[in-house]
N, CA, C and O atoms as a GROMACS GRO file, in nm:
protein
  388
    1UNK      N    1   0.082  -0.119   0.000
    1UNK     CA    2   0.000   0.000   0.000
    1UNK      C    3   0.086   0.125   0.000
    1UNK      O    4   0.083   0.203   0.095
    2UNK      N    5   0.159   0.142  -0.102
    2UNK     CA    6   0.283   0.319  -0.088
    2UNK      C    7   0.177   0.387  -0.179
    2UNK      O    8   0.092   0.354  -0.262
    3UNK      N    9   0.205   0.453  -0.144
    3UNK     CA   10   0.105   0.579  -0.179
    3UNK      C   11   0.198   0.698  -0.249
    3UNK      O   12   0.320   0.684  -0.240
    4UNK      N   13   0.149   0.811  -0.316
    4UNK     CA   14   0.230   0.820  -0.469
    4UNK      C   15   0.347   0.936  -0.429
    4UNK      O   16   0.366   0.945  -0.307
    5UNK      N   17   0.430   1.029  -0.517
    5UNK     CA   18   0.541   1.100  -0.489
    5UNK      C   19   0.571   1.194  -0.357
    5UNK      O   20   0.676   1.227  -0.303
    6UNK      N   21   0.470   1.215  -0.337
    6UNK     CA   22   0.438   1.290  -0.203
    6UNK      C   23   0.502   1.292  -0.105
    6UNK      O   24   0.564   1.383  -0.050
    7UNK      N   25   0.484   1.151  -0.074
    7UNK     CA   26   0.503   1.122   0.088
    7UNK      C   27   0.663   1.088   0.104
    7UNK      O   28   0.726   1.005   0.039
    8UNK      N   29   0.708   1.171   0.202
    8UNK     CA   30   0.866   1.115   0.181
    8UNK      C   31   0.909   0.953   0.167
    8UNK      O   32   0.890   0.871   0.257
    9UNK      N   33   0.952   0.932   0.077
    9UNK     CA   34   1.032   0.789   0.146
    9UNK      C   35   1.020   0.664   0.263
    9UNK      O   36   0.983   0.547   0.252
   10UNK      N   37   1.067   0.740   0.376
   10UNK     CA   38   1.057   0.642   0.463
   10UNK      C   39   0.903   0.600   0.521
   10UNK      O   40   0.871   0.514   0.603
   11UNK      N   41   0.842   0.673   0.462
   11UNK     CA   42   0.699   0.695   0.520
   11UNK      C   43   0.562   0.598   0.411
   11UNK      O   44   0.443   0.572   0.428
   12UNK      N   45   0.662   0.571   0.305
   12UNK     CA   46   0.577   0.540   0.160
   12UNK      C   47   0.512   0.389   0.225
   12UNK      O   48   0.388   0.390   0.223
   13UNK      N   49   0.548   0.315   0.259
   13UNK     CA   50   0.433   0.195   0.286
   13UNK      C   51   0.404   0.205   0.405
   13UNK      O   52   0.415   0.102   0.472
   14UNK      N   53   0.353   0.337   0.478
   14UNK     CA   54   0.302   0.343   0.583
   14UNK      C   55   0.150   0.367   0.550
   14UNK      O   56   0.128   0.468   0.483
   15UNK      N   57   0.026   0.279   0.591
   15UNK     CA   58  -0.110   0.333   0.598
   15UNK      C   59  -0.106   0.413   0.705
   15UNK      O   60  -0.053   0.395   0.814
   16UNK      N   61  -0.189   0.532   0.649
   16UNK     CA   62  -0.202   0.642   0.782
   16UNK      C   63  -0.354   0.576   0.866
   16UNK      O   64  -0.369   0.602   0.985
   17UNK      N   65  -0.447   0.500   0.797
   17UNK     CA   66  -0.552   0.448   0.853
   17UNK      C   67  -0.512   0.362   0.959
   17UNK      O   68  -0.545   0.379   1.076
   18UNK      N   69  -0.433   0.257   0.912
   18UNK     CA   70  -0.404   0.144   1.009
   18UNK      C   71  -0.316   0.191   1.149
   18UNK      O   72  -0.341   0.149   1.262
   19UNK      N   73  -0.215   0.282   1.116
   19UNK     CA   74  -0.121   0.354   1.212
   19UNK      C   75  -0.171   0.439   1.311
   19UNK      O   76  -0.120   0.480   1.415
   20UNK      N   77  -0.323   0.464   1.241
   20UNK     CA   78  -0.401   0.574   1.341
   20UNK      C   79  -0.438   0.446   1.455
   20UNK      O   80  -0.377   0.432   1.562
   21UNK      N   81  -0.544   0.360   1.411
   21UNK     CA   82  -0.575   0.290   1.460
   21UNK      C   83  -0.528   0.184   1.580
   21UNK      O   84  -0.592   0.127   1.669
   22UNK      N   85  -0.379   0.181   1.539
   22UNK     CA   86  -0.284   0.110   1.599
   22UNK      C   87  -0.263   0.174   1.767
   22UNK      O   88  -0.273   0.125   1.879
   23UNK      N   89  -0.219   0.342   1.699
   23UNK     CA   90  -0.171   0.424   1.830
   23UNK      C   91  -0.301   0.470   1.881
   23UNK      O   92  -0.297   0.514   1.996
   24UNK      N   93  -0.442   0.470   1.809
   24UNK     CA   94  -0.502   0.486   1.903
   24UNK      C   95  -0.549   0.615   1.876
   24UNK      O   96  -0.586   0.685   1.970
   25UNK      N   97  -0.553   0.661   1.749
   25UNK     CA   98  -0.535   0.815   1.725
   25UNK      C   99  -0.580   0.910   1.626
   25UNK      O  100  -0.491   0.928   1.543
   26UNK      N  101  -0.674   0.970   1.604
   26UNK     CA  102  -0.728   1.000   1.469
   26UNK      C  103  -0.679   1.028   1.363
   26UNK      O  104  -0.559   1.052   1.368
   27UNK      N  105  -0.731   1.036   1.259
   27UNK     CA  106  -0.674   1.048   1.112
   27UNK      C  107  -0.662   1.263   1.132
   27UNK      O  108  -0.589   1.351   1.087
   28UNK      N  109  -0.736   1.257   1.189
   28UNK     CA  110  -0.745   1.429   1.148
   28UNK      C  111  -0.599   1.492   1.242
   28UNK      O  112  -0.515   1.576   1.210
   29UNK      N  113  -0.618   1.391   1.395
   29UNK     CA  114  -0.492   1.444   1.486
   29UNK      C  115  -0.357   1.393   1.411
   29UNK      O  116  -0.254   1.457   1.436
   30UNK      N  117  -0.351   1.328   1.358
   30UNK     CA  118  -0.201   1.303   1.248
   30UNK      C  119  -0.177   1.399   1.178
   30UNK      O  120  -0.067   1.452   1.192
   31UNK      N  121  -0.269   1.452   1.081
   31UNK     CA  122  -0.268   1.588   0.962
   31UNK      C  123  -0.261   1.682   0.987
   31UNK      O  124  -0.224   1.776   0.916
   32UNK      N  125  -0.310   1.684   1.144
   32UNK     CA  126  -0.302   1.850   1.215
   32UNK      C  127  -0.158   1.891   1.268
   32UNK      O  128  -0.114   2.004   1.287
   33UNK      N  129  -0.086   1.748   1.292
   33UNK     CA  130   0.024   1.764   1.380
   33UNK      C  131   0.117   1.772   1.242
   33UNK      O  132   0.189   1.872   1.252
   34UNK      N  133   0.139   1.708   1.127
   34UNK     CA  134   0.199   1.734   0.986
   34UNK      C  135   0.194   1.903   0.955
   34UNK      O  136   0.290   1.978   0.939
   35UNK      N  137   0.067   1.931   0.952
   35UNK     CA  138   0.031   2.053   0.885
   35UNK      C  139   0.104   2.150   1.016
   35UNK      O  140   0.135   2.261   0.972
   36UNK      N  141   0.130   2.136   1.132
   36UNK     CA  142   0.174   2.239   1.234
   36UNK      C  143   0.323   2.264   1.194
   36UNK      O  144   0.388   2.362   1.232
   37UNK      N  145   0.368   2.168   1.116
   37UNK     CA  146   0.543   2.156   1.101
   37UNK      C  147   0.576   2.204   0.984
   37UNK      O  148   0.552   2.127   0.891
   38UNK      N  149   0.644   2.352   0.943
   38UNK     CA  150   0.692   2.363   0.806
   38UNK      C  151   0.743   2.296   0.700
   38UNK      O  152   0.862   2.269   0.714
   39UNK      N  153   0.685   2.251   0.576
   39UNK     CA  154   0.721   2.168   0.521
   39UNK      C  155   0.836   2.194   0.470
   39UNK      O  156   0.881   2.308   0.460
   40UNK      N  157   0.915   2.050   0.419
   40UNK     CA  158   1.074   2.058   0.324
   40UNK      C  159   1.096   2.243   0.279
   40UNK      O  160   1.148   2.341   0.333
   41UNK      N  161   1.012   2.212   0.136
   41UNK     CA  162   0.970   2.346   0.083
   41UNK      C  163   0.996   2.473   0.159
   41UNK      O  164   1.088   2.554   0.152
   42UNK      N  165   0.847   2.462   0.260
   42UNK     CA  166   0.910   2.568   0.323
   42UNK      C  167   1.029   2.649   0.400
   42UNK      O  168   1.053   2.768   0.423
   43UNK      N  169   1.096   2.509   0.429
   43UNK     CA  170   1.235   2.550   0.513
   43UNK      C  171   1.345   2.567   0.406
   43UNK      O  172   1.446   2.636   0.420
   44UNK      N  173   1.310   2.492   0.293
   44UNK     CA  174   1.434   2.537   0.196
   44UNK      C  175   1.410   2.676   0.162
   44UNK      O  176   1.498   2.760   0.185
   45UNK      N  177   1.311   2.706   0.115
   45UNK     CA  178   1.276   2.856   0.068
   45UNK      C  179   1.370   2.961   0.156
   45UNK      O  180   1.453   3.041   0.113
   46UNK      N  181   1.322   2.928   0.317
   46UNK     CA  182   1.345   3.047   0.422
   46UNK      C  183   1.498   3.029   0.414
   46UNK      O  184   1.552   3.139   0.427
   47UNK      N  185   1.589   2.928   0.397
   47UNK     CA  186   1.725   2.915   0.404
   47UNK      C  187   1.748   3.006   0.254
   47UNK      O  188   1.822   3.104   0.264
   48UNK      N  189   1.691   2.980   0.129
   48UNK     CA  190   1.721   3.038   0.024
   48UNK      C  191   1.705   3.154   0.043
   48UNK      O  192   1.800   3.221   0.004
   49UNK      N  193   1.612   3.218   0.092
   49UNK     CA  194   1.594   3.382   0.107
   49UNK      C  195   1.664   3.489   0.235
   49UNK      O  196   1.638   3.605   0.267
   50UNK      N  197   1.762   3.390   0.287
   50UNK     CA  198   1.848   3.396   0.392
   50UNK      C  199   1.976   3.413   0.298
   50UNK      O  200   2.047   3.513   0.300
   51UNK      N  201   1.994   3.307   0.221
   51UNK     CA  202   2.117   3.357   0.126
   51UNK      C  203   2.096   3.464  -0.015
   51UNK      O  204   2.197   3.506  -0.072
   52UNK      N  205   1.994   3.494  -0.050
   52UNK     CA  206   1.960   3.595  -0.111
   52UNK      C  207   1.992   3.701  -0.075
   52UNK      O  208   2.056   3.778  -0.148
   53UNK      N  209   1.943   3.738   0.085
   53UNK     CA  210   1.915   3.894   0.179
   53UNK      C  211   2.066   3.867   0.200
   53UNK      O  212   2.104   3.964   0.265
   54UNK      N  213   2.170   3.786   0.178
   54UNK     CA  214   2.351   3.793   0.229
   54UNK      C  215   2.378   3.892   0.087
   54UNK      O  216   2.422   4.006   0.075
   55UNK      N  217   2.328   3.791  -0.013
   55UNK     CA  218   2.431   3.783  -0.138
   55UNK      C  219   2.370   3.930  -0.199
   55UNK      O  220   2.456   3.990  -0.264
   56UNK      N  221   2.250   3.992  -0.191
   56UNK     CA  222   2.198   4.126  -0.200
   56UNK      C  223   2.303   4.266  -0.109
   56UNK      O  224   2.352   4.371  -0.150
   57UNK      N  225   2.300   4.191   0.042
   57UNK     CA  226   2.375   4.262   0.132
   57UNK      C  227   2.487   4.333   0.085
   57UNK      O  228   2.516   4.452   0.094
   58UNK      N  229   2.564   4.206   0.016
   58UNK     CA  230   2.724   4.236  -0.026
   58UNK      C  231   2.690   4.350  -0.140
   58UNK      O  232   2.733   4.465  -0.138
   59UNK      N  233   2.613   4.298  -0.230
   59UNK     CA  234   2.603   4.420  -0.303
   59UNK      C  235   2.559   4.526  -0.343
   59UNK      O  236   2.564   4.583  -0.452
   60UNK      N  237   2.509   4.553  -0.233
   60UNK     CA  238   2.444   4.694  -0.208
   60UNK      C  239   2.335   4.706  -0.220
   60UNK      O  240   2.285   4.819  -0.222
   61UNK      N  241   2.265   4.598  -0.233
   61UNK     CA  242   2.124   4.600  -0.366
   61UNK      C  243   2.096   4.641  -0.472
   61UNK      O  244   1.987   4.682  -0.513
   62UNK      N  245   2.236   4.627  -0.543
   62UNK     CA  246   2.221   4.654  -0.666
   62UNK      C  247   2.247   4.520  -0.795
   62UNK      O  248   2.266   4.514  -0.917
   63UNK      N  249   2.232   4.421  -0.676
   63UNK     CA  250   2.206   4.271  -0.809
   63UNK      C  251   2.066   4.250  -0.798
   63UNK      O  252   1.996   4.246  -0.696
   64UNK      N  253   2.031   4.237  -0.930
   64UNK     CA  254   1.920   4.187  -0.925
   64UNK      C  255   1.897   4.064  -0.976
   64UNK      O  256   2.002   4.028  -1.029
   65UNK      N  257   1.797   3.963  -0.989
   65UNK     CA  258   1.787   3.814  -0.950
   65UNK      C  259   1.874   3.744  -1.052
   65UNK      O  260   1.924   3.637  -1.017
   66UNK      N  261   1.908   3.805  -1.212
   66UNK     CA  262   2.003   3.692  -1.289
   66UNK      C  263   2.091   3.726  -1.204
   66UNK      O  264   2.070   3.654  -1.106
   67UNK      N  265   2.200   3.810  -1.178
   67UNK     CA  266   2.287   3.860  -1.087
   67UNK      C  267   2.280   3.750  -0.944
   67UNK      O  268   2.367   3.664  -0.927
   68UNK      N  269   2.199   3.764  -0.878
   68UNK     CA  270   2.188   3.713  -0.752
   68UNK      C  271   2.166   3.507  -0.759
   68UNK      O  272   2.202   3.413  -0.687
   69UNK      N  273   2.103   3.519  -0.863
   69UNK     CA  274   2.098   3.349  -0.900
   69UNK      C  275   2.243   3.311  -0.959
   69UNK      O  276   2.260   3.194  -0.928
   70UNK      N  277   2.370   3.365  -1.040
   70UNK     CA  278   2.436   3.328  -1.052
   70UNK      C  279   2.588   3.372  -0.948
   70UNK      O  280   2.708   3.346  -0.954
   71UNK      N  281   2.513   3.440  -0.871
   71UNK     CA  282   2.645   3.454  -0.770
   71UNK      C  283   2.536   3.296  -0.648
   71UNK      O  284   2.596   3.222  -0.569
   72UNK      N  285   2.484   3.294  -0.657
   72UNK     CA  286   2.413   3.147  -0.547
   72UNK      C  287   2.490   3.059  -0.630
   72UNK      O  288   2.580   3.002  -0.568
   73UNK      N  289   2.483   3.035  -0.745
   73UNK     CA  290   2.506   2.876  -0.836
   73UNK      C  291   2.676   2.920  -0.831
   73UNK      O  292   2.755   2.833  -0.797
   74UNK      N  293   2.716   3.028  -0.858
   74UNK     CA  294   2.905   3.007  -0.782
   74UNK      C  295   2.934   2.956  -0.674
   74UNK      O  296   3.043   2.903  -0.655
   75UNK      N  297   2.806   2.968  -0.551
   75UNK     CA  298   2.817   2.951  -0.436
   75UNK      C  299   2.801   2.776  -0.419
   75UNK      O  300   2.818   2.707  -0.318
   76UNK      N  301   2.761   2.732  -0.568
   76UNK     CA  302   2.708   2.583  -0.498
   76UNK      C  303   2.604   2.557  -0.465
   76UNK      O  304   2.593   2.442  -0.420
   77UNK      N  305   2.494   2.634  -0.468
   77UNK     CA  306   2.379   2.618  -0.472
   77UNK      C  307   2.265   2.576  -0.579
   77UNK      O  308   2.330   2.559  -0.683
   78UNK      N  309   2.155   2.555  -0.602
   78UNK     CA  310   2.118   2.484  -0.704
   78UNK      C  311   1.932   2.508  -0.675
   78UNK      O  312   1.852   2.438  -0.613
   79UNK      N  313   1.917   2.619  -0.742
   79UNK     CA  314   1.788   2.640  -0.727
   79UNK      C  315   1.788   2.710  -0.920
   79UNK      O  316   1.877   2.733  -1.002
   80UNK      N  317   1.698   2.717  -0.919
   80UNK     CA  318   1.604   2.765  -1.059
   80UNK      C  319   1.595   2.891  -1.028
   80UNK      O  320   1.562   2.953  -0.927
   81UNK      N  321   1.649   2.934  -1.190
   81UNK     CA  322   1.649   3.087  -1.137
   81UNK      C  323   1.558   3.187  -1.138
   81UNK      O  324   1.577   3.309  -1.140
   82UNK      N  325   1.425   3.106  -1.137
   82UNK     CA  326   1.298   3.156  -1.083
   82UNK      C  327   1.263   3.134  -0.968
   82UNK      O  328   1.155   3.174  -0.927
   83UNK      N  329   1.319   3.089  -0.918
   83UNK     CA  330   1.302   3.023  -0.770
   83UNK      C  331   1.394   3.155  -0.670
   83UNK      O  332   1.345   3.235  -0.590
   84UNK      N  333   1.505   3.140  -0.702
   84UNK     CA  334   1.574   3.258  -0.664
   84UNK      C  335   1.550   3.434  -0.694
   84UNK      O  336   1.574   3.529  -0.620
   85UNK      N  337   1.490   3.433  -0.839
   85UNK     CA  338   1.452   3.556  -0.844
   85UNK      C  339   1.344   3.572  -0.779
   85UNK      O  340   1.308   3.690  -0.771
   86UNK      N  341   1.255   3.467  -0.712
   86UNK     CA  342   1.104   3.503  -0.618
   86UNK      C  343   1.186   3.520  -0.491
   86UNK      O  344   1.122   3.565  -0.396
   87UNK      N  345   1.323   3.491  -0.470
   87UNK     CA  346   1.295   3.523  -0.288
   87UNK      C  347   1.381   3.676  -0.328
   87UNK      O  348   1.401   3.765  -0.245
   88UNK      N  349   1.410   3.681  -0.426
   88UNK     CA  350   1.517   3.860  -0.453
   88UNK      C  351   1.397   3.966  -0.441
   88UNK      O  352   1.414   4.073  -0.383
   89UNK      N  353   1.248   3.921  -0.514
   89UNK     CA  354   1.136   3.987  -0.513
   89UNK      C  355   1.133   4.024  -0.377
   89UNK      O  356   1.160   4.132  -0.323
   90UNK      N  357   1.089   3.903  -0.327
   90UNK     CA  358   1.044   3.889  -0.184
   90UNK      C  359   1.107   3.956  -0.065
   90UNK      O  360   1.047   4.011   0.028
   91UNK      N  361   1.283   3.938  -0.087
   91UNK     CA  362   1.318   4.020   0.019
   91UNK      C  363   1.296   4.178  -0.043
   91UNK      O  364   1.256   4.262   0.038
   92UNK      N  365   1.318   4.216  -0.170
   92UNK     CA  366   1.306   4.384  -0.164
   92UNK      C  367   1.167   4.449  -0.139
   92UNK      O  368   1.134   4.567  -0.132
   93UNK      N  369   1.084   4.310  -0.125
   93UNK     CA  370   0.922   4.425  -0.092
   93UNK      C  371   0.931   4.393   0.090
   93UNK      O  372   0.867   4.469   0.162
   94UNK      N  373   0.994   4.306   0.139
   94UNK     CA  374   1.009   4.314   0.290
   94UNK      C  375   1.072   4.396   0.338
   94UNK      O  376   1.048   4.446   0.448
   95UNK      N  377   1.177   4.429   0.258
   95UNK     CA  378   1.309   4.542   0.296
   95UNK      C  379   1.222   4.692   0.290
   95UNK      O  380   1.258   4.791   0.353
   96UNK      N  381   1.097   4.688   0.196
   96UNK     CA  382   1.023   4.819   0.133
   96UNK      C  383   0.979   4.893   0.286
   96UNK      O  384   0.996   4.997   0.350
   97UNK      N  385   0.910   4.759   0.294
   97UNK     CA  386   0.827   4.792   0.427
   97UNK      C  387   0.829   4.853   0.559
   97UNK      O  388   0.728   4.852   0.629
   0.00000   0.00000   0.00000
């Protein structure tokens, strides 16, 4: 019973029905306690827009996201450089504020 790309790995032939049942525990109190925890995603993002607001820092704010995505990918990093130009957005309308 694995269930499709979603679910990390170690978790893929886990039924969440049977596991509820097991511990004793609802299906909704499992999803609530998932949904309370920032996902992958989200924590990569906040680390990416952490090295954005550096790699902006250094330069005055005057790179903008091709600029800022290819000083990250010198750095070894490996995001899409739409991915990176949304957190360059993101920090200059936080910085606006």
């Amino acid at each position: 019973m694995t269930s499709g790309g979603s679910w990390p790995r170690r978790r893929s032939a886990v039924n969440v029905k049977r596991a509820c049942e097991l511990l004793k525990l609802s299906p909704a109190a499992y999803y609530a306690t998932r949904r309370d925890q920032p996902s992958r995603r989200q924590r990569d993002d906040a680390a990416l827009a952490a090295q954005v607001k550096a790699v902006q820092k250094e330069s005055s704010g005057r790179y903008g996201a091709p600029r800022v995505h290819a000083q990250l990918r010198a750095q070894g990093h490996r995001h899409s450089r739409k991915r990176s130009g949304g957190r360059s957005r993101q920090a200059r309308r936080n910085a606006s504020r």
